[in-house]
C-alpha positions as CSV (number, residue, x, y, z in Angstrom):
1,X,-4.7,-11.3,-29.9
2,X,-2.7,-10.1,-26.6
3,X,-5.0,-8.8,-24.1
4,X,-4.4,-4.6,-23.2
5,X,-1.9,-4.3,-20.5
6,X,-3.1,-2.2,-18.1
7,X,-1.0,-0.1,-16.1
8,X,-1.6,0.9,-12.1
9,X,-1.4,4.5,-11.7
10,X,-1.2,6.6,-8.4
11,X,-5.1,7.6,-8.8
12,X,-6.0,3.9,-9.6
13,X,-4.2,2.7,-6.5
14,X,-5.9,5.2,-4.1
15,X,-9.6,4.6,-5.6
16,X,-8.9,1.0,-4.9
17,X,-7.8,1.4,-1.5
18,X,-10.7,3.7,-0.9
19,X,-13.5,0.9,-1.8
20,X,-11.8,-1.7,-0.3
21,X,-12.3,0.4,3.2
22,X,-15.7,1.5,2.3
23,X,-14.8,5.0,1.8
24,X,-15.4,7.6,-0.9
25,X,-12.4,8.8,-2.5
26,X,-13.3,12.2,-2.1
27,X,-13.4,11.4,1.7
28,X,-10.8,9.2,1.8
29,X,-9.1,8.8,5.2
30,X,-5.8,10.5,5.2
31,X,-4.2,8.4,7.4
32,X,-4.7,4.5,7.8
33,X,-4.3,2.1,10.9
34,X,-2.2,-1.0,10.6
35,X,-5.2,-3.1,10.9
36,X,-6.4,-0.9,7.4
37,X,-3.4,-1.2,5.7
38,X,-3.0,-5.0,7.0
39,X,-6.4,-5.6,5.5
40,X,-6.3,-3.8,2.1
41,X,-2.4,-5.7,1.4
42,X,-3.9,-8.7,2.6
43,X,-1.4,-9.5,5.1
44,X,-1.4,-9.7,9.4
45,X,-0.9,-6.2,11.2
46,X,2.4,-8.0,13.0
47,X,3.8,-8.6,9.3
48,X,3.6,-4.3,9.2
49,X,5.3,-4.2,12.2
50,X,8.1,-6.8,10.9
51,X,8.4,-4.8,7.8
52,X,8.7,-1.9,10.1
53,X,11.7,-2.8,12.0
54,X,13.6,-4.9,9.4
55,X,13.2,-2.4,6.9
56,X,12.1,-5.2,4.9
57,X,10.1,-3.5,2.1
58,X,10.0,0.4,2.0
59,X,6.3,1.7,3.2
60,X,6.9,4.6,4.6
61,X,4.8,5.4,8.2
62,X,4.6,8.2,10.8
63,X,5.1,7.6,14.5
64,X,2.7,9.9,16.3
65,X,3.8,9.0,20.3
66,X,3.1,5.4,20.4
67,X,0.4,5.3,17.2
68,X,1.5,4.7,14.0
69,X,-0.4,5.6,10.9
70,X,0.1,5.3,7.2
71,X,-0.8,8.3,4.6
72,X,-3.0,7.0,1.9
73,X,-0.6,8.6,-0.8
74,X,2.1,6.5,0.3
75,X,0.3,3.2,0.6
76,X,-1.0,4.0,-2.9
77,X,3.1,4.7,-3.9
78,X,3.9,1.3,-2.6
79,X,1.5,-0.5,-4.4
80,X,2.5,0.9,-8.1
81,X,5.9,-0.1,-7.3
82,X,5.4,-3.2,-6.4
83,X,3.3,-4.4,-9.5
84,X,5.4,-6.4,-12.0
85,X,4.4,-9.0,-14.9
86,X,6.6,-11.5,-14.2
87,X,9.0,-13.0,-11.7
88,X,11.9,-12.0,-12.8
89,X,12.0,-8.3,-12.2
90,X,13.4,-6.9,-9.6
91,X,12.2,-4.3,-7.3
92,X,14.2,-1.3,-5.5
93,X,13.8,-2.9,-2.0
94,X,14.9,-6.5,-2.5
């Protein structure tokens, strides 16, 4: 028997994101550092900041003067497209 695929929605995304920062979903943060969103895709803050001026994968961010800070309902847009079952699919921003 197959195990259940289980598809990641929006909601699922942003209640993970939530607990991996400690946070309450109903008191989510609605913007996120680069350190938080370094730490919850598991990657270094400078690989944001690659990302950021390559254009290399498309997470969206606001530049407020020099801060820059990610909205929790983007991070949690990223995430469901970026999940795939195997290697060969291809994603929008390859």
């Amino acid at each position: 028997m197959k195990p259940e695929k289980t598809s990641l929605n929006y909601e699922d995304a942003r209640s993970e994101i939530t607990s991996l920062l400690g946070s309450d979903i109903k008191h989510a943060p609605f913007l996120l550092t680069p350190d938080e969103v370094a730490f919850v895709l598991g990657v270094k803050p400078i690989t944001l900041a690659t990302w950021r001026s390559t254009g290399r994968y498309s997470l969206p961010y606001l530049k407020i003067g020099r801060c820059v800070r990610y909205r929790v309902s983007d991070l949690a847009t990223f995430l469901v497209s970026r999940r795939g079952t195997h290697t060969g699919e291809l994603h929008n921003d390859l």
